[in-house]
C-alpha positions in Angstrom: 8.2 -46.5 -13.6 10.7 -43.8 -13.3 10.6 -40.9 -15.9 11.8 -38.5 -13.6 14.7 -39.7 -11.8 16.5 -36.0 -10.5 13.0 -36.1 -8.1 12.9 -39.1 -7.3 15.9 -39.2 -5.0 15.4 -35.3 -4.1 15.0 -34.5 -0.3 13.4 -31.7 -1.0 9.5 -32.2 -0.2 8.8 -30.0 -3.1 10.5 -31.8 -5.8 9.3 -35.6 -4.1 5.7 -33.9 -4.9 6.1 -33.0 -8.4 8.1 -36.2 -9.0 5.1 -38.4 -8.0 2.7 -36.0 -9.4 4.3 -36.1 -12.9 4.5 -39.9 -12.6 0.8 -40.5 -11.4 -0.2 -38.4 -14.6 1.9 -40.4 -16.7 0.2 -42.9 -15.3 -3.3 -41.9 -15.9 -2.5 -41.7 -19.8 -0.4 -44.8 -20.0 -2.5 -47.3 -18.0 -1.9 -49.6 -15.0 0.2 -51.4 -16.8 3.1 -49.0 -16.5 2.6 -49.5 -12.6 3.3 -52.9 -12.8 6.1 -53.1 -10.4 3.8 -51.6 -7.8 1.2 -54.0 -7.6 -2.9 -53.0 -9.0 -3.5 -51.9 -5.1 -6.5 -53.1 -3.1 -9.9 -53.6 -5.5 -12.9 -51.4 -4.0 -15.1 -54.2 -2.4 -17.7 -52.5 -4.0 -16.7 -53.6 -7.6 -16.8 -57.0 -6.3 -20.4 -57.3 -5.0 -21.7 -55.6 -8.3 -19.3 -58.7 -10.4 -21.0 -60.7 -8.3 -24.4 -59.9 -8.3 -24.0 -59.3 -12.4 -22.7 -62.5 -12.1 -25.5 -64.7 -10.6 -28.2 -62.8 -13.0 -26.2 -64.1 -16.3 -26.1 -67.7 -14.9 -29.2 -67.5 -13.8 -30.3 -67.2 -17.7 -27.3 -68.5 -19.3 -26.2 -71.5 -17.0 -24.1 -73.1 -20.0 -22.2 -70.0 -20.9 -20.5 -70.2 -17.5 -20.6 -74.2 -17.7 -19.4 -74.4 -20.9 -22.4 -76.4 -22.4 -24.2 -74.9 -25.6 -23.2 -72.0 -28.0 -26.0 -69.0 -27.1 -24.0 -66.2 -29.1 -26.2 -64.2 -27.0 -25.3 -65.2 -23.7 -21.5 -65.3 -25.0 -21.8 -61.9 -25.5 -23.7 -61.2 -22.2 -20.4 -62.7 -20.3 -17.9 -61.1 -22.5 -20.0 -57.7 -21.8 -20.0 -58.3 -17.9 -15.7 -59.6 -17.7 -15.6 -56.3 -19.8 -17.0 -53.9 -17.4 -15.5 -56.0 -14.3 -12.0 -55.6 -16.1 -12.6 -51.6 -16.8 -13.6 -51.2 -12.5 -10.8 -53.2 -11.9 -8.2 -50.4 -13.5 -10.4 -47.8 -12.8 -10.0 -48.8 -8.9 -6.4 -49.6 -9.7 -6.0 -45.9 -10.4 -7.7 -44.4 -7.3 -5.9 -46.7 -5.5 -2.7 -45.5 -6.4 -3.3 -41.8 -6.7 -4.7 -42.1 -3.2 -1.3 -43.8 -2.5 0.7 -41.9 -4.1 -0.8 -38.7 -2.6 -0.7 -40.2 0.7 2.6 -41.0 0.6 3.7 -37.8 -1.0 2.2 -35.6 2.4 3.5 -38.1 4.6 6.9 -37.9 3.0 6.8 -33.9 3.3 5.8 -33.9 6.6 8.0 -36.0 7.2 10.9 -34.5 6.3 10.5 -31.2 8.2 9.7 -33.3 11.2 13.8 -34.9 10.3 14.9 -31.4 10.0 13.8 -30.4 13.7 15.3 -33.6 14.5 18.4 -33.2 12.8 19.1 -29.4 14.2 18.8 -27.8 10.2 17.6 -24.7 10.0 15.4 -24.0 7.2 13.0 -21.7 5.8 10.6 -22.2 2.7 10.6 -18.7 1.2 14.4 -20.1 0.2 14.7 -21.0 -3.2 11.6 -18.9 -4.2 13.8 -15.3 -4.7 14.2 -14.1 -8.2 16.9 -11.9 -9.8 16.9 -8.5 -9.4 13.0 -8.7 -8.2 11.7 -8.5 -4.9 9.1 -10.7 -3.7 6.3 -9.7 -0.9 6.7 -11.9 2.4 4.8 -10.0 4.3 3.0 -6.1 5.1 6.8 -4.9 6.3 9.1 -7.5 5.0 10.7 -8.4 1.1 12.2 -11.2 -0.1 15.4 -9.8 -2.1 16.4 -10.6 -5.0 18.7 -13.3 -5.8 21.7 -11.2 -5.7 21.6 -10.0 -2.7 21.7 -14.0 -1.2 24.7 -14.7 -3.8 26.4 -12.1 -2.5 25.9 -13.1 1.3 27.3 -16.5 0.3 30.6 -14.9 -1.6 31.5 -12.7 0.5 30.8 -14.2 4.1 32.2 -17.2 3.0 35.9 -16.4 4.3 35.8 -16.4 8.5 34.4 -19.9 7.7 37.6 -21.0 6.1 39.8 -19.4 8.0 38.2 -21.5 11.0 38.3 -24.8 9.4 38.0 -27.8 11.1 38.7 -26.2 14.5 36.5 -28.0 17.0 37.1 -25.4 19.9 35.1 -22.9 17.6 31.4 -22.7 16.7 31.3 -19.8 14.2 28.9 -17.0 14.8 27.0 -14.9 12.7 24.1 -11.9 13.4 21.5 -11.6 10.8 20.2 -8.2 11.3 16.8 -7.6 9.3 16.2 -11.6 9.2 13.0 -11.3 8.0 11.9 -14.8 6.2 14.7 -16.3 7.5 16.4 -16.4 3.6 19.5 -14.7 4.5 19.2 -17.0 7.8 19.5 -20.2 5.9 22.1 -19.2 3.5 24.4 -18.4 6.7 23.3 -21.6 8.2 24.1 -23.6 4.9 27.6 -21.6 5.2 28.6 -23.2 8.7 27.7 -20.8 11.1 26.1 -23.0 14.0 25.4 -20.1 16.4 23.1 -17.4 14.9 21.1 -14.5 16.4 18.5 -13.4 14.1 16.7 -9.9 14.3 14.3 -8.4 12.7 11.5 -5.4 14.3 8.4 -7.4 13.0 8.6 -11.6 13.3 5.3 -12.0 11.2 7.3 -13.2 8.2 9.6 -15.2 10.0 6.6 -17.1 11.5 5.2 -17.4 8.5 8.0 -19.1 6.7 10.2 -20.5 8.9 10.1 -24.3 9.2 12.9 -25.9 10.8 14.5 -23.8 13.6 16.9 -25.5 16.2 18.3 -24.0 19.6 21.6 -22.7 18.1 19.4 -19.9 15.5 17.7 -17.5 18.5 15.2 -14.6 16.8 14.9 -11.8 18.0 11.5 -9.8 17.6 13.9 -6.6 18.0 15.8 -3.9 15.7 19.0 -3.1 16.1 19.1 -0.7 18.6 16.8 -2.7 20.6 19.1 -5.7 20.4 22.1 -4.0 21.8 20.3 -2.4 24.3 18.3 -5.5 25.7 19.8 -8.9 24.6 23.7 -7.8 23.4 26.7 -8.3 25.3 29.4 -6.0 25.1 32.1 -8.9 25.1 29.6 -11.1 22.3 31.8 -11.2 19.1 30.5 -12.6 15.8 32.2 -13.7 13.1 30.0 -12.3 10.9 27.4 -9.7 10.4 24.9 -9.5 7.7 22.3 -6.1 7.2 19.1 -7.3 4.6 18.3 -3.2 4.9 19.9 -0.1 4.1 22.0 1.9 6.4 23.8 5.1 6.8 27.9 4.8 6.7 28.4 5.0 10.5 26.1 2.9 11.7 28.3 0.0 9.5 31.4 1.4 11.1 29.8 1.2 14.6 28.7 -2.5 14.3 32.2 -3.7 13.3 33.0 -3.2 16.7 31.4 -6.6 17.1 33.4 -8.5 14.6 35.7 -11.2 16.4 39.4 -10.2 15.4 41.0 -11.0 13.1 38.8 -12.6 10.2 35.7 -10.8 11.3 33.4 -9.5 8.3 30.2 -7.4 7.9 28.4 -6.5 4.8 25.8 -4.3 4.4 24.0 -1.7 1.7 25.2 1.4 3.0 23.8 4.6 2.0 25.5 6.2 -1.5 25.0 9.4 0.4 24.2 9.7 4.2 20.3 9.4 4.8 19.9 9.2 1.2 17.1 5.9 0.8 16.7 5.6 -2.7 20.4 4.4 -3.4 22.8 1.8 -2.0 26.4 0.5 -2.2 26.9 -2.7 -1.4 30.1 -3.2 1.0 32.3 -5.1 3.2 33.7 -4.5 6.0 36.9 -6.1 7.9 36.9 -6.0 11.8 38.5 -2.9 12.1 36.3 -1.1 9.4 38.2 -1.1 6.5 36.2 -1.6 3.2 37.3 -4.5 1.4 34.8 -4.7 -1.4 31.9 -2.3 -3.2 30.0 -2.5 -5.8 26.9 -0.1 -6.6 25.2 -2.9 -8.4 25.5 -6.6 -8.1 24.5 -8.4 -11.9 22.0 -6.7 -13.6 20.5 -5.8 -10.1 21.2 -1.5 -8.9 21.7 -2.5 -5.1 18.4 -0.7 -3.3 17.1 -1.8 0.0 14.0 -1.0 2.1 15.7 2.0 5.1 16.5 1.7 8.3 13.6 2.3 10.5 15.3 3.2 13.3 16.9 6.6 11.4 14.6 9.9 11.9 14.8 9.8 8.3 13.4 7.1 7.3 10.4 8.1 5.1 7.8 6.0 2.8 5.7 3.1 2.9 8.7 1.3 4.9 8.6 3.6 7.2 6.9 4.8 11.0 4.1 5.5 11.0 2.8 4.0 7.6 4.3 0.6 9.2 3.6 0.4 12.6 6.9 0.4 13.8 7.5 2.4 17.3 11.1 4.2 17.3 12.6 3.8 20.3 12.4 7.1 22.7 16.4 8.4 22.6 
């Protein structure tokens, strides 16, 4: 039985689930029939000890029911009663059989398919797919998923340096995910083509928390910005790409397109509408000697607004030191 054949096929472990989940209901109404093509699965030996026993009680007072000598209507009925409940353990085990199967399979399947994922070198985190437009969603104390928008707009507009590289073996594009958080804006550049990745963020509890599937070339960094430059960065590491998930003041976008490989390089970032202004952003891109491309003050329906740049002395609110136990570093 197949009602629900976009799952069936589907390599996500999610969709597998609700494809056998929605069959094994179906199931449950229809009857074992519609599992035919499975087979009824393995009886409970139970059920046929107590067919048994049942069994020897009826011979033992109706002999030619079973031998087919005489008409008792009553002992006709006593065996039609007895192959009647026999019959109704028989699908009843059926069905546990099955669902215990099914559900088997279905965690085995899941699991299996992240363990492919190491294998295979995909990065992936499952807090993708679960953003919403124009609404954020809680990943952890310090850390948002954004709203469907913002990963849209990573897609469109970082999408260039990796065309402009092609098919060009002697290149592994690059990209610096700075505020990584649950690896979302991680997996969109990784689903892009960039196959070298430094990912930041100052807190890693999110990224922990979601990340599933992360292979050698994605490195995280449990660092902000100015941390990173100071401690892992090297002044001759060019990206092709840079990506802020956090709001930012107009020169600090300038100063990171230092680090854009020439000549496709491309940042984007929310940058301030007014310097150390929080409560506004405009979303922009950058080339690699910090022109602006593109703007836009709102993306969709969604007014472009980010969580601020903790590293900025003003930085105030809930996102904020000391409220989030970030520690700025000492200038």
């Amino acid at each position: 039985l197949s009602l629900a054949p976009p799952f069936q096929n589907a390599r996500s472990p999610i969709k597998r689930m609700l494809f056998i989940i929605i069959n094994v209901l179906l199931f449950d109404i229809i009857g074992v029939s519609s599992f035919a093509s499975i087979g009824t699965g393995p009886v409970d030996p139970t059920v046929n000890l107590r067919h048994q026993q049942t069994q020897r009680r009826a011979v033992d007072h109706c002999p030619w029911a079973y031998t087919g000598r005489g008409n008792d209507e009553y002992c006709v009925k006593q065996v039609a009663y007895q192959t009647k409940d026999y019959e109704d353990d028989l699908v009843y085990t059926s069905r546990r059989s099955i669902l215990s199967y099914f559900l088997t399979s279905a965690a085995f399947s899941a699991t299996a398919a992240a363990a492919t994922d190491q294998q295979e070198g995909v990065f992936r985190s499952s807090a993708y797919g679960r953003e919403e437009y124009t609404n954020s969603i809680i990943a952890s104390r310090d850390t948002n998923i954004s709203p469907k928008e913002v990963y849209d707009t990573i897609a469109t507009e970082l999408r260039y340096p990796i065309t402009m590289i092609g098919d060009d073996a002697q290149r592994t594009p690059r990209a610096l995910d700075v505020g990584a958080g649950a690896g979302v804006s991680t997996q969109v550049l990784w689903d892009l083509g960039y196959r070298s990745i430094d990912a930041i963020d100052w807190t890693r509890e999110a990224w922990d928390t979601y990340v599933t599937s992360c292979p050698s070339a994605v490195s995280f960094y449990e660092l902000d910005d100015e941390r990173y430059l100071e401690q892992v960065h090297k002044q001759d590491d060019k990206f092709d790409v840079i990506a802020f998930n956090f709001g930012i003041n107009e020169s600090k976008a300038r100063q990171f397109t230092r680090f854009l490989k020439q000549p496709h390089g491309r940042l984007l970032a929310p940058v301030n509408a007014q310097t150390n202004y929080w409560l506004k952003q405009t979303y922009k891109s950058y080339d690699c000697n910090g022109n602006v491309l593109w703007s836009a003050m709102d993306v969709g329906a969604w007014s472009v607004q980010f969580q601020p740049d903790v590293t900025e002395e003003t930085c105030q609110g809930v996102w904020c030191a000391p409220y989030n136990g970030f520690q700025k570093k000492k200038k």
